[in-house]
TORLUMDREN-572014 format. One line per 2 residues: number of its first residue (from 1); their letters; for each residue x, y, z of N, C-alpha, C, CB. Coordinates in steps of 0.1 Angstrom, whole numbers, plus 2048, in hexadecimal, padded with zeros to 3 digits. Glycine has a CB too. Example, Ala and Ser with C-alpha at 12.3 -4.5 7.8 and 13.67 -1.06 7.14 Angstrom:
2
1) as) 884,7C7,84E,87B,7D3,84E,884,7DF,84E,871,7D3,85A; 880,7EA,847,889,7F5,847,881,800,84F,88D,7FA,839
***
This chain:
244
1) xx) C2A,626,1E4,C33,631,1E3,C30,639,1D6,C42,62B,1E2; C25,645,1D7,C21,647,1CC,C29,656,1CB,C10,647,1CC
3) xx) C2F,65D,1C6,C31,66E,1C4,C27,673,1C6,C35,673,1B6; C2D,681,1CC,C23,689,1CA,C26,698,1C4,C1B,689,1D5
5) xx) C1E,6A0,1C0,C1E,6AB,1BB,C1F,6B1,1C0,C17,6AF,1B5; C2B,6BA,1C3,C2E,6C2,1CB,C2D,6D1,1C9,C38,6BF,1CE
7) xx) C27,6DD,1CD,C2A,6EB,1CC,C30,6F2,1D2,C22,6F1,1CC; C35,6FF,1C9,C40,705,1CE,C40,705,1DD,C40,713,1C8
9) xx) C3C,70B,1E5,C3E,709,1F3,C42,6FC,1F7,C32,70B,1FA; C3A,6F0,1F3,C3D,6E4,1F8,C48,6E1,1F5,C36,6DC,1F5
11) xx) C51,6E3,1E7,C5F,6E3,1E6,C66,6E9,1EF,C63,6E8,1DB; C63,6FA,1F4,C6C,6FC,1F9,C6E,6F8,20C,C6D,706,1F4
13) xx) C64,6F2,20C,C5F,6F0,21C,C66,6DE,21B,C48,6F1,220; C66,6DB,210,C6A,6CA,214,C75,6C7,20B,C5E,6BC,211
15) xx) C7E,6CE,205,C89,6C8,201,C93,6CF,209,C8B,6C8,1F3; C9C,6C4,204,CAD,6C1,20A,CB8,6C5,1FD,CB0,6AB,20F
17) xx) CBF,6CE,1FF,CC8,6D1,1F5,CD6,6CD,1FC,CC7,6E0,1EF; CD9,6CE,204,CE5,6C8,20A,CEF,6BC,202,CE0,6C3,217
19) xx) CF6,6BB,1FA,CFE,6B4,1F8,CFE,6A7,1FC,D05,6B8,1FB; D02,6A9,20B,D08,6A2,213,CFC,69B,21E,D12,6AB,219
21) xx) CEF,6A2,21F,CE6,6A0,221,CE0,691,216,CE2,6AD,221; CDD,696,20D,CD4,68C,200,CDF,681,202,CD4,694,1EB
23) xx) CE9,683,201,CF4,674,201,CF2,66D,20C,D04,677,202; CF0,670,219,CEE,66C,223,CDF,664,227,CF1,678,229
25) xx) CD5,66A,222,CC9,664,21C,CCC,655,215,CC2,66E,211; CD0,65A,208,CCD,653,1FF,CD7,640,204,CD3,65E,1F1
27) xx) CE1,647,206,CE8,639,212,CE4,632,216,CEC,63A,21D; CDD,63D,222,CD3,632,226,CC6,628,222,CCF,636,22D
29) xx) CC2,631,21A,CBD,627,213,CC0,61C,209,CB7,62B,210; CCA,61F,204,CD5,612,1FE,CD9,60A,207,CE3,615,1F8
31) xx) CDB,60D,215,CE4,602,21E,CD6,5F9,225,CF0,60D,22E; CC8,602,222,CBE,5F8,22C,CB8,5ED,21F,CAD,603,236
33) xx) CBA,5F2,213,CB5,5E8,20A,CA4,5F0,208,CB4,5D6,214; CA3,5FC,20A,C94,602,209,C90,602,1FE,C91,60F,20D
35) xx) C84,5FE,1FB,C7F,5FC,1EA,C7B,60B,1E7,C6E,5F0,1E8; C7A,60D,1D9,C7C,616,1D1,C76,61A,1C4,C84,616,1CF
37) xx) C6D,620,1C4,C63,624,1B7,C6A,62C,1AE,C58,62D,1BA; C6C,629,1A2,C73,62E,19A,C67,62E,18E,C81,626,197
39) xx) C60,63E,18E,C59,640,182,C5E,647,17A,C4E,645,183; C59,646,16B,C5D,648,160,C4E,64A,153,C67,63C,15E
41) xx) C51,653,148,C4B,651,140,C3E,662,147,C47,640,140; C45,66D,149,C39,673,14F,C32,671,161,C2E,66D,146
43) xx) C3A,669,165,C34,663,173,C28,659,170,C2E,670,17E; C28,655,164,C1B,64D,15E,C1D,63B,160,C19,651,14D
45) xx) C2E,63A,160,C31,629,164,C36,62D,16D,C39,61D,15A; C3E,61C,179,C46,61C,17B,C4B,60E,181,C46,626,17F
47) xx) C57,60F,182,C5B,5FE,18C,C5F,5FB,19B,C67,5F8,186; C5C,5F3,1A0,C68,5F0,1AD,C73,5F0,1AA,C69,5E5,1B4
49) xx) C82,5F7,1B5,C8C,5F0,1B2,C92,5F6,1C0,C93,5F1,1A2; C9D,5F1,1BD,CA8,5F6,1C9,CB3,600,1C8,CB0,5EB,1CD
51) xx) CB7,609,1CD,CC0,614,1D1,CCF,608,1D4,CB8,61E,1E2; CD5,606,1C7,CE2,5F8,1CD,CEF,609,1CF,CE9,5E5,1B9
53) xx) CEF,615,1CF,CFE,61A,1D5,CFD,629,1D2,D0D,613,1CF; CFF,62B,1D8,CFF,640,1D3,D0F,647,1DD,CE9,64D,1E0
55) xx) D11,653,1D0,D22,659,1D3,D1B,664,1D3,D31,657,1C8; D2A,66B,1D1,D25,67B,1D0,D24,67D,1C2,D2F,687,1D7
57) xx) D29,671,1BA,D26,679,1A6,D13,671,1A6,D39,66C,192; D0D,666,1AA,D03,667,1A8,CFD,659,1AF,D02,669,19A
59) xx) CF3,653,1AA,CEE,646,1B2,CED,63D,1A9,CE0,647,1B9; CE9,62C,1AB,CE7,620,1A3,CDE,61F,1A3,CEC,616,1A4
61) xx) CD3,61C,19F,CC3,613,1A1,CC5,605,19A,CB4,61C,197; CC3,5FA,19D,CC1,5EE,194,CB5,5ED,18D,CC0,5E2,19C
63) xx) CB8,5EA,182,CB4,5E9,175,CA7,5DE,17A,CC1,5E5,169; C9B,5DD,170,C92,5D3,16F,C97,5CA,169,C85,5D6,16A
65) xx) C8A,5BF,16C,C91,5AE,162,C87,5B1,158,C8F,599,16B; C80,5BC,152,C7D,5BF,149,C7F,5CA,142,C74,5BD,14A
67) xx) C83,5C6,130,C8C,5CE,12D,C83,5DC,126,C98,5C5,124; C74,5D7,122,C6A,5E2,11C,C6E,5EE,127,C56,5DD,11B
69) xx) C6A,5EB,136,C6A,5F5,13F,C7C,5FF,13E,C66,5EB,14D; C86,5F2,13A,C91,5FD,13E,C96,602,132,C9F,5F7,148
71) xx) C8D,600,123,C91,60B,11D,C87,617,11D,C93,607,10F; C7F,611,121,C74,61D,122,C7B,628,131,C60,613,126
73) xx) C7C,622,13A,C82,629,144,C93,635,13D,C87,61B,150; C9B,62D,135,CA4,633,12E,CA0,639,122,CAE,62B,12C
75) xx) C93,63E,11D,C8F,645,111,C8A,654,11B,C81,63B,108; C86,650,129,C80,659,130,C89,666,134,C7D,653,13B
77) xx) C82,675,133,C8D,681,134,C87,682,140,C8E,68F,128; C7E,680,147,C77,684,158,C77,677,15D,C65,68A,15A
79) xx) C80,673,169,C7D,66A,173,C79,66E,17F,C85,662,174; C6D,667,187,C6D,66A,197,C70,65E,19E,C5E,66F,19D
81) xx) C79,65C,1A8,C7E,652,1B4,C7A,659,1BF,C8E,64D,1B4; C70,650,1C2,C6D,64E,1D2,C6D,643,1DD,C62,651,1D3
83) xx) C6F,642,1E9,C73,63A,1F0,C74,63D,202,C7E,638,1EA; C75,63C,208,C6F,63E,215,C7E,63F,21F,C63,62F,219
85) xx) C7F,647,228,C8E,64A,230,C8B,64C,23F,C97,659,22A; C89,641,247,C87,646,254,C79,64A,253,C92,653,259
87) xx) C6F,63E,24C,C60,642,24C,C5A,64C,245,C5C,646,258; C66,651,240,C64,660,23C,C64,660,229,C73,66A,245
89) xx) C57,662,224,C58,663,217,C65,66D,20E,C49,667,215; C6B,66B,205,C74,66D,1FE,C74,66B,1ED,C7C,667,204
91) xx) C75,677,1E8,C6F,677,1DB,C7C,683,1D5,C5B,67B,1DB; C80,680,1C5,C85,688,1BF,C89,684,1B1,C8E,68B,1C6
93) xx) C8B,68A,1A8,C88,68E,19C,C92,689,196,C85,69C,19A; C94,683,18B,CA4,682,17E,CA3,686,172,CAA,674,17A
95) xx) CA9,68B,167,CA7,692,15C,CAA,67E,157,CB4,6A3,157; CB4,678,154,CB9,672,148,CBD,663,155,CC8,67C,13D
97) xx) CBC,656,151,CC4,64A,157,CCA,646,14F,CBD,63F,15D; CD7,643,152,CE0,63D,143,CE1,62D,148,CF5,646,142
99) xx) CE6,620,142,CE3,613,142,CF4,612,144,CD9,60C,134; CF7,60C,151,D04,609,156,D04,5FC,15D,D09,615,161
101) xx) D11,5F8,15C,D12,5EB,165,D17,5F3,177,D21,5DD,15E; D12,5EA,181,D17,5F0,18D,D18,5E4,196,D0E,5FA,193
103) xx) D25,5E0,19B,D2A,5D4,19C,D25,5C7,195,D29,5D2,1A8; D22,5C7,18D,D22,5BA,185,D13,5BA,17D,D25,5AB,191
105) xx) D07,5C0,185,CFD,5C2,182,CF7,5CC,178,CFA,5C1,18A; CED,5C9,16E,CEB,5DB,168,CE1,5E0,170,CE4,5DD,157
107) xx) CE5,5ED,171,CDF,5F8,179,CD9,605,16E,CEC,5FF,184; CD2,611,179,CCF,616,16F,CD9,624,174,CBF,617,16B
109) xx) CE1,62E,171,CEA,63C,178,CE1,640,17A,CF4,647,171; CE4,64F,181,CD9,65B,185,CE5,664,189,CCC,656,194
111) xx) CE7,66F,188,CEC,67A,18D,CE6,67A,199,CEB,686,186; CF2,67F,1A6,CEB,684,1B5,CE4,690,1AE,CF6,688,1C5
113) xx) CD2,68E,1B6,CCC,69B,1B5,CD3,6A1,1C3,CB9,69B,1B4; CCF,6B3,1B6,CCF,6BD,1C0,CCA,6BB,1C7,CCC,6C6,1BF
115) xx) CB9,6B8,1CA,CB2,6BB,1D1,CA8,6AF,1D7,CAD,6C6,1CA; CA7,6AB,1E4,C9B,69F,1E4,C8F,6A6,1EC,C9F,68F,1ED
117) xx) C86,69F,1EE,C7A,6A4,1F7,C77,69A,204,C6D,6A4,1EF; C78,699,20C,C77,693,217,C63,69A,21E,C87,699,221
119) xx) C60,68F,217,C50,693,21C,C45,68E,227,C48,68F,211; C4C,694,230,C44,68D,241,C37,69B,241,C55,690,257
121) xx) C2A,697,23E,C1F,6A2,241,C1A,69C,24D,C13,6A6,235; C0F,6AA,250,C04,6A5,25B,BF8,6AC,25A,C09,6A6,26B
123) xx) BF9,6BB,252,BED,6BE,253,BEA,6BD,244,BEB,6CB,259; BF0,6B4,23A,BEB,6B2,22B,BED,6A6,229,BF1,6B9,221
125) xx) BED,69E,22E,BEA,68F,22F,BDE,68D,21C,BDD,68B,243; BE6,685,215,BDF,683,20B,BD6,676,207,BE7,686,202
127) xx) BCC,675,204,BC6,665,207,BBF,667,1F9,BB8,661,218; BBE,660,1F3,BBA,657,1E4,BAA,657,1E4,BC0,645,1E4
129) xx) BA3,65F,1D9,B97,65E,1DA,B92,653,1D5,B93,667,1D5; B89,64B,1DD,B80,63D,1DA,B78,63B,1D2,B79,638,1E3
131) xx) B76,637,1C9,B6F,633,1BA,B5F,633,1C1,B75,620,1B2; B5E,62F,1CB,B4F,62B,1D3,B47,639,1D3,B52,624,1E7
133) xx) B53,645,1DB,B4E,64F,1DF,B55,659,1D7,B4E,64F,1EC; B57,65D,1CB,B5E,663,1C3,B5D,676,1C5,B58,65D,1B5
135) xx) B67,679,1C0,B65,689,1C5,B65,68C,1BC,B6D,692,1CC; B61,698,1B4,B5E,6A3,1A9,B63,6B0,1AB,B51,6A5,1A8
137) xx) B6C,6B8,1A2,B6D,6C5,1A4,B66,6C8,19A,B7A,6CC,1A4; B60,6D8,19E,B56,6E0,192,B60,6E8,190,B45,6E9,197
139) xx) B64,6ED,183,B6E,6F9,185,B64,702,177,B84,6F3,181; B65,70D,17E,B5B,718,174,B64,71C,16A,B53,727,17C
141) xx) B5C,71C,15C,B63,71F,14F,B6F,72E,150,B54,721,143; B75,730,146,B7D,73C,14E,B7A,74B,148,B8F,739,14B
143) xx) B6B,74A,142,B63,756,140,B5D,757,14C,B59,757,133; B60,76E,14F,B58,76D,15D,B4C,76E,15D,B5C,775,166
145) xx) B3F,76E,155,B36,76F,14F,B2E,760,14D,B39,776,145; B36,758,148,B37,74C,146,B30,741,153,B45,74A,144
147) xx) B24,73C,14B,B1D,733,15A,B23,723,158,B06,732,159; B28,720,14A,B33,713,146,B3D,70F,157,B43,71C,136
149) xx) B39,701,152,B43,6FF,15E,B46,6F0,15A,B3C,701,16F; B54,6E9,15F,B55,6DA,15C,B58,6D0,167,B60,6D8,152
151) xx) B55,6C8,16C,B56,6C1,174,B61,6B4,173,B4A,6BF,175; B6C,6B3,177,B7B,6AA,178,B76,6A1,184,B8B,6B5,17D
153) xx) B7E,699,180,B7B,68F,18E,B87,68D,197,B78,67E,18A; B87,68B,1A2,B94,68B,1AC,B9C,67D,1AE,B8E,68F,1BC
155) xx) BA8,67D,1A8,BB0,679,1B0,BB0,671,1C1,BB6,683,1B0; BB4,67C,1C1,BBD,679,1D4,BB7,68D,1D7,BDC,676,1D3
157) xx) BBA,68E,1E2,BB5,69D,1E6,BBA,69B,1F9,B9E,6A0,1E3; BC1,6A8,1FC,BCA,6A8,208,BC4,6B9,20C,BDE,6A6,204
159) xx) BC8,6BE,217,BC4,6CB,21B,BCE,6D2,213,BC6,6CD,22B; BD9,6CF,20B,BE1,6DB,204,BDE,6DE,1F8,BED,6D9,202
161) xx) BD6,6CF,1EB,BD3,6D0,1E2,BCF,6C1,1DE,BDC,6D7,1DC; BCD,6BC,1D2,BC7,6B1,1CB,BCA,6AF,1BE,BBB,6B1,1CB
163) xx) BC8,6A5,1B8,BCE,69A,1AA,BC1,69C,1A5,BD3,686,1AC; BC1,6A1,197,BB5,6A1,18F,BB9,69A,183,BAF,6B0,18C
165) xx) BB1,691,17F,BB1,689,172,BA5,68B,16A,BB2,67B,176; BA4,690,15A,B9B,693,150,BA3,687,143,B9C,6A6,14C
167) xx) B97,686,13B,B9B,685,12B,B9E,68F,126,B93,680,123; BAA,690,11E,BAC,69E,115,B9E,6A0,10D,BBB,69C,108
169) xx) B99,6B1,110,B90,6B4,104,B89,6B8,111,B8A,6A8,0F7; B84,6AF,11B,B7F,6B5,129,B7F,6C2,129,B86,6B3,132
171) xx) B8B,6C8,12D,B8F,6D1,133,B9C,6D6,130,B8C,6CE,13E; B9F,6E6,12E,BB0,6E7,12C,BB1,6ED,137,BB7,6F0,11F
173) xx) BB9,6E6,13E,BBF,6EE,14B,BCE,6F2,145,BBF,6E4,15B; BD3,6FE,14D,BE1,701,147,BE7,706,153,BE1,70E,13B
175) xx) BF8,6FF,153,BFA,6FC,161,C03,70B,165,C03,6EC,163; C00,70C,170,C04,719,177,BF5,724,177,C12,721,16C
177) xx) BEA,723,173,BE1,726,172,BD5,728,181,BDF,71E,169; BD2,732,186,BCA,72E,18E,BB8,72D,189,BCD,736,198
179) xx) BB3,72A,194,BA3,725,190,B9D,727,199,B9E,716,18C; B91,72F,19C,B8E,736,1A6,B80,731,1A6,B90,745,1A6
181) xx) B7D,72F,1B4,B6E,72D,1B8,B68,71D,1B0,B64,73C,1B0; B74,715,1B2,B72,700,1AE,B67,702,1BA,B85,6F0,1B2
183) xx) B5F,6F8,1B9,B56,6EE,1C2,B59,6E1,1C4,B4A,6ED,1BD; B59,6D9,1D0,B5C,6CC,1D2,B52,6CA,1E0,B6D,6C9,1D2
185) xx) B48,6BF,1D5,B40,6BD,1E4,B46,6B0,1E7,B2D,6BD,1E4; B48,6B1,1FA,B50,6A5,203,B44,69A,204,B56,6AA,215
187) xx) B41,693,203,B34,688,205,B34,689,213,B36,676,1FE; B25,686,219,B22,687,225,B26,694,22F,B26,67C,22A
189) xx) B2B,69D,226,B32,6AB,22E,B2C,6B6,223,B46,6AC,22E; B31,6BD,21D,B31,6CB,215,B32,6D1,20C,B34,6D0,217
191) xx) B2D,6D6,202,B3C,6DF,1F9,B42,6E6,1FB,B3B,6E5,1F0; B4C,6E6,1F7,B5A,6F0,1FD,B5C,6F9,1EC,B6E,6E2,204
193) xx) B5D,706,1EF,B62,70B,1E1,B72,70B,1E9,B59,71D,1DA; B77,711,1D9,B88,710,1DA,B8E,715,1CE,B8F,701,1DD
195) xx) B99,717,1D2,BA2,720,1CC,BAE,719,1C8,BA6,72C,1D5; BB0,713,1B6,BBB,70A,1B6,BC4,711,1AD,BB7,6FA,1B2
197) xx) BD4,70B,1A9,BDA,711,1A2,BE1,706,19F,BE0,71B,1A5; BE2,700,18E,BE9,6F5,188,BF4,6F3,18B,BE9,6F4,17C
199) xx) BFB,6ED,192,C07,6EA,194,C12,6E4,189,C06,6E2,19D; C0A,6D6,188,C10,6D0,17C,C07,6C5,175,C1C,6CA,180
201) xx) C0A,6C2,168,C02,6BB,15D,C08,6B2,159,BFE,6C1,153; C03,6A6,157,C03,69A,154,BFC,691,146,BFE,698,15F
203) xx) BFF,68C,142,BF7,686,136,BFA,674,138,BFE,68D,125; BF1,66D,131,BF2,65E,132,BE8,657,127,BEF,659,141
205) xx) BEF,652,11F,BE6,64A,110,BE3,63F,115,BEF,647,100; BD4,63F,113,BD2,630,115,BD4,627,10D,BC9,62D,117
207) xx) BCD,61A,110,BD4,60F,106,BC6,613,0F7,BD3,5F9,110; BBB,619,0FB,BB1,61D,0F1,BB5,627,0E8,BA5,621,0F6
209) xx) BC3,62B,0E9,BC2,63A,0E0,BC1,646,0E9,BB4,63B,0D7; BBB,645,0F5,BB3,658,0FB,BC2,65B,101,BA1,659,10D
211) xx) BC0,667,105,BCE,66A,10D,BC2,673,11B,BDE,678,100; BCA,668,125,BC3,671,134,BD2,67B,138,BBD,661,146
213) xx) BC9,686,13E,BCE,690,148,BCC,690,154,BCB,69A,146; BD9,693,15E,BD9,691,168,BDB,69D,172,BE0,689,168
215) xx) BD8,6A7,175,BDA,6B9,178,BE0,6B6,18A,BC5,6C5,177; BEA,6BB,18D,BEE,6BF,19F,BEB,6C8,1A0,BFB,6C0,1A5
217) xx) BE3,6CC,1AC,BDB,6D4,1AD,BE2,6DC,1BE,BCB,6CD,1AB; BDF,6F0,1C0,BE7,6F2,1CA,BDA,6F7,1CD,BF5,6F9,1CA
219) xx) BD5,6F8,1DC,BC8,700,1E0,BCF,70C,1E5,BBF,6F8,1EC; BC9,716,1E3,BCE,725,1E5,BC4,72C,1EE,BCE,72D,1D7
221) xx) BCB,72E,1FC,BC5,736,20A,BB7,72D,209,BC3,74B,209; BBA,720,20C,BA9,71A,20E,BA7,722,21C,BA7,704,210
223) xx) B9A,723,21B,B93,727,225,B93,71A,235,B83,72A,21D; B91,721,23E,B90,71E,248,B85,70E,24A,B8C,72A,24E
225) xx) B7C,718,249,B6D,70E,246,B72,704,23C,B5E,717,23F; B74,706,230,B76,6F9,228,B83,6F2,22F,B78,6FC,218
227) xx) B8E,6F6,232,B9A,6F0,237,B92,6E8,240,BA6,6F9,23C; B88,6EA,24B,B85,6E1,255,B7D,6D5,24F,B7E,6E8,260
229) xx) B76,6D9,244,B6D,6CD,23F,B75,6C2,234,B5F,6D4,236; B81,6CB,22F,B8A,6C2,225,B93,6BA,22D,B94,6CB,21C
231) xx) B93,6BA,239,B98,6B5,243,B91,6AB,24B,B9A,6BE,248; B87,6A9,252,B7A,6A6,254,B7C,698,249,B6E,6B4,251
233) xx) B79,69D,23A,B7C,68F,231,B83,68A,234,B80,68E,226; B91,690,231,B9E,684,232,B9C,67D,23B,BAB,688,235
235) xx) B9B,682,245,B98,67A,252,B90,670,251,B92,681,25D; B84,671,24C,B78,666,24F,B82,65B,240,B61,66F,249
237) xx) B86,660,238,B8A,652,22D,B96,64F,234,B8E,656,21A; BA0,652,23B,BA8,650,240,BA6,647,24B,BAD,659,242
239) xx) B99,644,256,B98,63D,25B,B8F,631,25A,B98,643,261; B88,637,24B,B82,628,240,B8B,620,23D,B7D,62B,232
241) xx) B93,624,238,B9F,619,236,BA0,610,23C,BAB,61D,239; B9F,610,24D,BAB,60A,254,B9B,603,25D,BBA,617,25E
243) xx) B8D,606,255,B7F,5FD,259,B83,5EE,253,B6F,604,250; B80,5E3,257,B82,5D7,253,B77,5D1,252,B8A,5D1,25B
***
């Protein structure tokens, strides 16, 4: 149950603002017992837990049996909970969790969000790039003169866009930003140029000191031809998978 980075369109094509709607969701997923990703820290940790009751002032999550994770979760100003509704992926955002008892147990609050995302795709299906067969973006320096270029490694990558991860110092990407004319060659297929625009940015310290970056990335009017070969991939790792 991983989040994902969503862009403007994709917000407005997959969320639910309905009140009465999100409550109705969220129910059900309290009443089936559906497990529940509750990240924190940047979207950089997170834990299992359960959805134990949601009203109209907000929802419960149960707390971990470890207590590093639920102060660290209650130090957190960005949470994402995701969790699955009728097959159907479900993901949405919290500013603050406050530390409450809820029938006898500690829990963590949540205000009802405004807003959830109910994420059923078909033509952006997103699959996790494999360490074996690794992808590369080239993105050309941002002089137009400039023959500089830096190469990021991929994430995950879907027909809408892709997860880029650097060491700070790499590369400054700056989010809302577009980048014109990236290269990504598909192994056993092509290079595809492309047209991306930072969505959103990420950071994560390792245990050495470095701090990695993590970039969401939106593809802008991909072309035809590349849409069929970015496609073409998914497909072929999508049905690696499921090789035994």
């Amino acid at each position: 149950m991983k989040y994902e980075i969503l862009s403007l369109s994709e917000e407005n094509e997959h969320g639910v603002v309905s009140a009465k709607e999100i409550i109705s969701v969220l129910k059900h997923i309290a009443d089936n017992g559906t497990r529940v990703a509750l990240y924190y820290i940047d979207g950089n940790y997170f834990i299992m837990t359960t959805l134990l009751d949601v009203n109209d002032k907000g929802l419960w999550l149960e707390q971990s049996t470890n207590e590093r994770d639920n102060n660290r979760i209650l130090e957190s100003d960005d949470l994402i909970i995701v969790s699955t509704h009728l097959n159907v992926k479900v993901q949405f955002s919290a500013k603050k969790a406050r530390s409450v008892e809820h029938q006898g147990y500690p829990a963590f609050h949540l205000p009802l969000p405004k807003c959830i995302y109910r994420l059923q795709r078909r033509d952006s299906f997103r699959i996790d790039v494999q360490t074996a067969k690794p992808l590369r973006c080239v993105i050309p320096a941002g002089e137009p003169d400039s023959k500089q270029s830096y190469e990021v490694a991929l994430m995950d990558i879907s027909a809408g866009g892709m997860k880029l991860t650097y060491a700070e110092g790499d590369i400054e990407l700056v989010q809302g930003q577009t980048y014109e004319k990236c290269q990504i060659k598909l192994p056993d297929l092509d290079t595809i140029s492309v047209t991306i625009i930072v969505r959103s940015l990420f950071s994560l310290s390792t245990k050495s000191g470095h701090t990695i970056k993590r970039a969401g990335c939106q593809f802008i009017n991909l072309s035809t031809a590349s849409n069929v070969l970015l496609q073409r991939y998914v497909n072929s790792m999508q049905r690696a998978k499921h090789v035994v």
